[in-house]
OpenMM code with the backbone's topology and positions (N, CA, C; nanometers):
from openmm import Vec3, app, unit

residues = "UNK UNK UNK UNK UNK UNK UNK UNK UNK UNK UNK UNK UNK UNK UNK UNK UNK UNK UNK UNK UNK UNK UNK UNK UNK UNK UNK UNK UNK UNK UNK UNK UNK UNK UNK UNK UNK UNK UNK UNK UNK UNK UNK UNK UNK UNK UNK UNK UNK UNK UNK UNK UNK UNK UNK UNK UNK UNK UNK UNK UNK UNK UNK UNK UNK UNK UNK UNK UNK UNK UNK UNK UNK UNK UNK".split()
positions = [
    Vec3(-1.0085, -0.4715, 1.3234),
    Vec3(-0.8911, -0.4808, 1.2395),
    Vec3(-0.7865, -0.3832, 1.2938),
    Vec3(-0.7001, -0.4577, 1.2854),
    Vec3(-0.5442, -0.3428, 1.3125),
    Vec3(-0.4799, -0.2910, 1.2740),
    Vec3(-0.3957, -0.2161, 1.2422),
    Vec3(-0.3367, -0.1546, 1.1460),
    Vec3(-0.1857, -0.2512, 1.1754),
    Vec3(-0.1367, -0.2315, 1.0566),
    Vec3(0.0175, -0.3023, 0.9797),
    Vec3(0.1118, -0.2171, 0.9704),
    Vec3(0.2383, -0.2804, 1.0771),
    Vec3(0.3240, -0.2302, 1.0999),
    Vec3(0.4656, -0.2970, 1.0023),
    Vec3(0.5141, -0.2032, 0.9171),
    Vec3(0.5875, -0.2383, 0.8250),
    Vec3(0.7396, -0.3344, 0.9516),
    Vec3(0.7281, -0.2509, 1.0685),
    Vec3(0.8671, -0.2703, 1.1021),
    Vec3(0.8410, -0.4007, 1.1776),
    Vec3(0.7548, -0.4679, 1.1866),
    Vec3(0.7018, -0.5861, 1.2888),
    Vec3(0.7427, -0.7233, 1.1286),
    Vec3(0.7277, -0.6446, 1.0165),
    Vec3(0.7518, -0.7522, 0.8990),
    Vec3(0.8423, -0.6985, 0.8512),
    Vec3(0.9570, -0.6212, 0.8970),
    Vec3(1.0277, -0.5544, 0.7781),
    Vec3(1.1304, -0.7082, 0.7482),
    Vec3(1.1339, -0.8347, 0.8169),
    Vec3(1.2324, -0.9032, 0.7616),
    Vec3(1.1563, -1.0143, 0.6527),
    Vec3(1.0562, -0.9802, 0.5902),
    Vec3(0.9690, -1.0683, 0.5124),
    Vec3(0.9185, -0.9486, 0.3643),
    Vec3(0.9354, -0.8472, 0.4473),
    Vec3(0.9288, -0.6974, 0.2954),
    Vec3(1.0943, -0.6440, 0.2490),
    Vec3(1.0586, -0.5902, 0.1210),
    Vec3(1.1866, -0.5883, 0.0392),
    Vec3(1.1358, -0.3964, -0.0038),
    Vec3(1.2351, -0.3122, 0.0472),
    Vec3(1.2027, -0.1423, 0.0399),
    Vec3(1.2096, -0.1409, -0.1280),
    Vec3(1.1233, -0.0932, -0.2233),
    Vec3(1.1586, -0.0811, -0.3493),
    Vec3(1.1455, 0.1016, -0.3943),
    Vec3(1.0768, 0.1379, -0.3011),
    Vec3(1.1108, 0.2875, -0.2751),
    Vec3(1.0407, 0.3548, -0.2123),
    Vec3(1.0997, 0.4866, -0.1480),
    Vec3(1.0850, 0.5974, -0.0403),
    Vec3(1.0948, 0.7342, -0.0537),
    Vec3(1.0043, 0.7841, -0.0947),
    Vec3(1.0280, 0.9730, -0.1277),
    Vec3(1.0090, 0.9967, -0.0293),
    Vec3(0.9254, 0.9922, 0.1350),
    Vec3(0.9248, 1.0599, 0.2197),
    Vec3(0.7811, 1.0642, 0.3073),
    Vec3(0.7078, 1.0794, 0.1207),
    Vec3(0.5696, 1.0948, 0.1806),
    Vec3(0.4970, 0.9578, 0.1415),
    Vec3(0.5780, 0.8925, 0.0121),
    Vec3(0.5183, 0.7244, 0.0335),
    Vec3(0.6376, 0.6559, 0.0460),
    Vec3(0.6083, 0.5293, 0.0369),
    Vec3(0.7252, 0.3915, 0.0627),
    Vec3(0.6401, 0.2870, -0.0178),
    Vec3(0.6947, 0.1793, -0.1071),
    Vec3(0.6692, 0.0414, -0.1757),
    Vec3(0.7174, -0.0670, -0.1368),
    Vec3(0.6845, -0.1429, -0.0914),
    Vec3(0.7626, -0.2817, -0.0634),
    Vec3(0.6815, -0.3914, -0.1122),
    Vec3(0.7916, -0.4664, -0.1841),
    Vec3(0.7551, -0.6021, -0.2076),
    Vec3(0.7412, -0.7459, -0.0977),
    Vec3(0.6289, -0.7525, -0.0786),
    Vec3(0.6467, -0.9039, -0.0011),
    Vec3(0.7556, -1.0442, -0.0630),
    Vec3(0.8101, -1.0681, -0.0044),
    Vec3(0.9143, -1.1995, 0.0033),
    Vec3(0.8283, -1.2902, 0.0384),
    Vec3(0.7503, -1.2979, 0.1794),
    Vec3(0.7775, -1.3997, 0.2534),
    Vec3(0.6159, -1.4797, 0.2437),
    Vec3(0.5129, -1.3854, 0.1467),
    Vec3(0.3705, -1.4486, 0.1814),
    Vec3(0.2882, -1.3962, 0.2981),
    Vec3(0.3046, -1.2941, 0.3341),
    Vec3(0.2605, -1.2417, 0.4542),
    Vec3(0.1257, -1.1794, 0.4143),
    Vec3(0.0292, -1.2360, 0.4496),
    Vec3(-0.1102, -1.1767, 0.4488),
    Vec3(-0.1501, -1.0412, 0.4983),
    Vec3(-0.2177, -1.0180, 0.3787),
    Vec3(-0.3114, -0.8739, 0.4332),
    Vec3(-0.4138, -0.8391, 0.5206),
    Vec3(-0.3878, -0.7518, 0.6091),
    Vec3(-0.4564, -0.7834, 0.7599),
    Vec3(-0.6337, -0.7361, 0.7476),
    Vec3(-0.6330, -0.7264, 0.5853),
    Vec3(-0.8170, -0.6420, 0.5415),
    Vec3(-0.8374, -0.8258, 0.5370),
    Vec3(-0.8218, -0.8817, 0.3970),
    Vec3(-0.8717, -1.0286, 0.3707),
    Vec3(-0.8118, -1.1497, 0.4197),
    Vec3(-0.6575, -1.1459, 0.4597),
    Vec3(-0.6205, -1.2492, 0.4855),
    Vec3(-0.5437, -1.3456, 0.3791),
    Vec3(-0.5431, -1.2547, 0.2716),
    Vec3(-0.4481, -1.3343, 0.1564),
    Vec3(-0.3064, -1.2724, 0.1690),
    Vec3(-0.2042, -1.3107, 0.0878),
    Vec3(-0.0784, -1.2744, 0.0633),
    Vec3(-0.1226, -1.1551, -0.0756),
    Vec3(-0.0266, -1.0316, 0.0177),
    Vec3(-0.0154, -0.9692, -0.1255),
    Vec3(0.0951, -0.9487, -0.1628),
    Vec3(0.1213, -0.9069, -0.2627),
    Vec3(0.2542, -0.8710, -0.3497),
    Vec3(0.3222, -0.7543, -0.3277),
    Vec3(0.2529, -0.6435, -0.3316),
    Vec3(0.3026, -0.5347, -0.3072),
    Vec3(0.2333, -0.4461, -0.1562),
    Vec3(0.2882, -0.3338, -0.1072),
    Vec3(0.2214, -0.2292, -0.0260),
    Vec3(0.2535, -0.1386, -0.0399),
    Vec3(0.1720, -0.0386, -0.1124),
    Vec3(0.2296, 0.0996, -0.0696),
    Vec3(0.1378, 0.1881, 0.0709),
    Vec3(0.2406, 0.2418, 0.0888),
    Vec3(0.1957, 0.3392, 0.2370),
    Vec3(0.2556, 0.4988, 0.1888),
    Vec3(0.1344, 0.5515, 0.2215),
    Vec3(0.1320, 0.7594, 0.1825),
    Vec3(0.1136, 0.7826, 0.3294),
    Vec3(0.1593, 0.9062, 0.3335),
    Vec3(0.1025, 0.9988, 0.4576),
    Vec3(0.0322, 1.0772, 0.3850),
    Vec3(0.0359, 1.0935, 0.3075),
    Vec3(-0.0136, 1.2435, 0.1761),
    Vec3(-0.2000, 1.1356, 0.1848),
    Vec3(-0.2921, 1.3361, 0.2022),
    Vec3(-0.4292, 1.2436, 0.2161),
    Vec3(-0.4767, 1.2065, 0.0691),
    Vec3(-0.3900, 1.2281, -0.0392),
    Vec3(-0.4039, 1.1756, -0.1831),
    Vec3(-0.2706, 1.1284, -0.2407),
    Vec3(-0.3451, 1.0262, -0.3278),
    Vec3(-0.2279, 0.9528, -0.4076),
    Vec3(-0.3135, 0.9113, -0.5176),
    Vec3(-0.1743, 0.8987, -0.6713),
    Vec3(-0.2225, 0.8752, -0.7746),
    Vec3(-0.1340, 0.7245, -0.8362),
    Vec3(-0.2254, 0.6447, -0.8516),
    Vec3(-0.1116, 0.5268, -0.8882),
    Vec3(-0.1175, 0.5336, -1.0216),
    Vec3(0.0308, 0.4570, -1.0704),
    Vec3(0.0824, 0.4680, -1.2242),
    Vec3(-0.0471, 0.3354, -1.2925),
    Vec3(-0.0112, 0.3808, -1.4086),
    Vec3(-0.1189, 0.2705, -1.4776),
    Vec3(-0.0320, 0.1711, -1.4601),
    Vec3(-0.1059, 0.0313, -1.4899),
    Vec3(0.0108, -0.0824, -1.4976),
    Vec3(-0.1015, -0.2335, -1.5540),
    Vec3(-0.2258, -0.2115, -1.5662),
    Vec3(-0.2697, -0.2979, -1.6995),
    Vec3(-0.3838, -0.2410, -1.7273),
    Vec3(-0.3148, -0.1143, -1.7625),
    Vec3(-0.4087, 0.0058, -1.8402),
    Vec3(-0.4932, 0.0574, -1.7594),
    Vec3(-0.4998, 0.0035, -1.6560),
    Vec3(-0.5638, 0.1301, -1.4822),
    Vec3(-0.4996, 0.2165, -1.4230),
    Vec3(-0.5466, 0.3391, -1.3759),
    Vec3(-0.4710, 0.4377, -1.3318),
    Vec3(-0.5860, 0.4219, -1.1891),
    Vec3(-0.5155, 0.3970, -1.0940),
    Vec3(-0.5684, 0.4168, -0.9554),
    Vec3(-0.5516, 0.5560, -0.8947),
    Vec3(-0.6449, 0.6155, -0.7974),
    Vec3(-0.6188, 0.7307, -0.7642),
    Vec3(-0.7116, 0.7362, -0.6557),
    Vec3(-0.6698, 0.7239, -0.4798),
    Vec3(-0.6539, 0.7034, -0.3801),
    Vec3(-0.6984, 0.8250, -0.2889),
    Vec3(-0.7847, 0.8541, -0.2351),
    Vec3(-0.8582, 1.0071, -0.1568),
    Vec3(-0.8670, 0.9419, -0.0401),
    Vec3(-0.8311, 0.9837, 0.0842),
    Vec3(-0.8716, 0.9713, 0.2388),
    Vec3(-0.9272, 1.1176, 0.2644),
    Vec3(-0.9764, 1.1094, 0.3138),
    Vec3(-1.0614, 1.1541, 0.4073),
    Vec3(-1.0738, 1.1674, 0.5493),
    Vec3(-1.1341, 1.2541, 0.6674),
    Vec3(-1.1615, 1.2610, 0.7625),
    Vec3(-1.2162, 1.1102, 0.7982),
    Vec3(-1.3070, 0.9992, 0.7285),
    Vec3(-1.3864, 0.8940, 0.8033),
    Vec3(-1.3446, 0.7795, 0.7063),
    Vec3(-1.2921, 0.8158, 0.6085),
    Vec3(-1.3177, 0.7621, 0.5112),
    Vec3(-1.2439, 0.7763, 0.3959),
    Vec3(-1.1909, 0.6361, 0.3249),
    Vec3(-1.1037, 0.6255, 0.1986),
    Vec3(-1.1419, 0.6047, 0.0894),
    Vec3(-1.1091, 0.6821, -0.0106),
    Vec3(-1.2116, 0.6982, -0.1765),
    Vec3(-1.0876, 0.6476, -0.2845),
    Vec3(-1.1745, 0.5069, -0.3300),
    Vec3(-1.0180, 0.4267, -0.4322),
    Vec3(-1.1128, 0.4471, -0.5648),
    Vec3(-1.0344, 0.5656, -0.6682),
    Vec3(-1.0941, 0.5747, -0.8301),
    Vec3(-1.0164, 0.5147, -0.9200),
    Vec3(-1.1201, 0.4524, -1.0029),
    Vec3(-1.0256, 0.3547, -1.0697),
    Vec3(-1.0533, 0.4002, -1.2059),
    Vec3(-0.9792, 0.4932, -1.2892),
    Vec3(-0.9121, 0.5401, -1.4682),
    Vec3(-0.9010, 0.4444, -1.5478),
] * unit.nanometer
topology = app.Topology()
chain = topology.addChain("A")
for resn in residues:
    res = topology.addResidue(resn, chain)
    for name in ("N", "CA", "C"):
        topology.addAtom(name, app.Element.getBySymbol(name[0]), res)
C-alpha cells in the first residue's frame, strides 16, 4: 500500500480546514481510499503523533501513532 498524496487529488478534494498541524478535506469527486478501495467522504491528515476527533454520532475518536504502529480509541 502507498501512501496518499493530497496534491496528486487536490482537484477532486475541497480544503475545509488547516491549523498547520492537521488539514480536512471533503471528497467531491468519489475518489477511493487507498486502505479498502471505497470512496470516502472526508480525510483528515495530522503531523501531530496524537489527535482527538470531535464527537459527531455520539463517538469521540481519539487517534495515537506510534513508532510501528497506529492506536484508533473509540469514546
Amino acid at each position: 500500500m502507498s501512501g496518499f498524496d493530497v496534491h496528486d487529488h487536490r482537484h477532486a478534494l475541497k480544503q475545509l480546514r488547516d491549523t498547520g498541524e492537521t488539514s480536512l478535506w471533503e471528497n467531491r469527486k468519489a475518489i477511493t481510499c487507498p486502505v479498502c478501495d471505497e470512496p470516502f467522504d472526508r480525510l483528515f491528515i495530522t503531523r501531530s503523533p496524537a489527535a482527538r476527533f470531535p464527537e459527531n454520532d455520539g463517538s469521540r475518536f481519539c487517534l495515537l501513532r506510534g513508532n510501528d504502529e497506529i492506536q484508533l480509541f473509540r469514546h
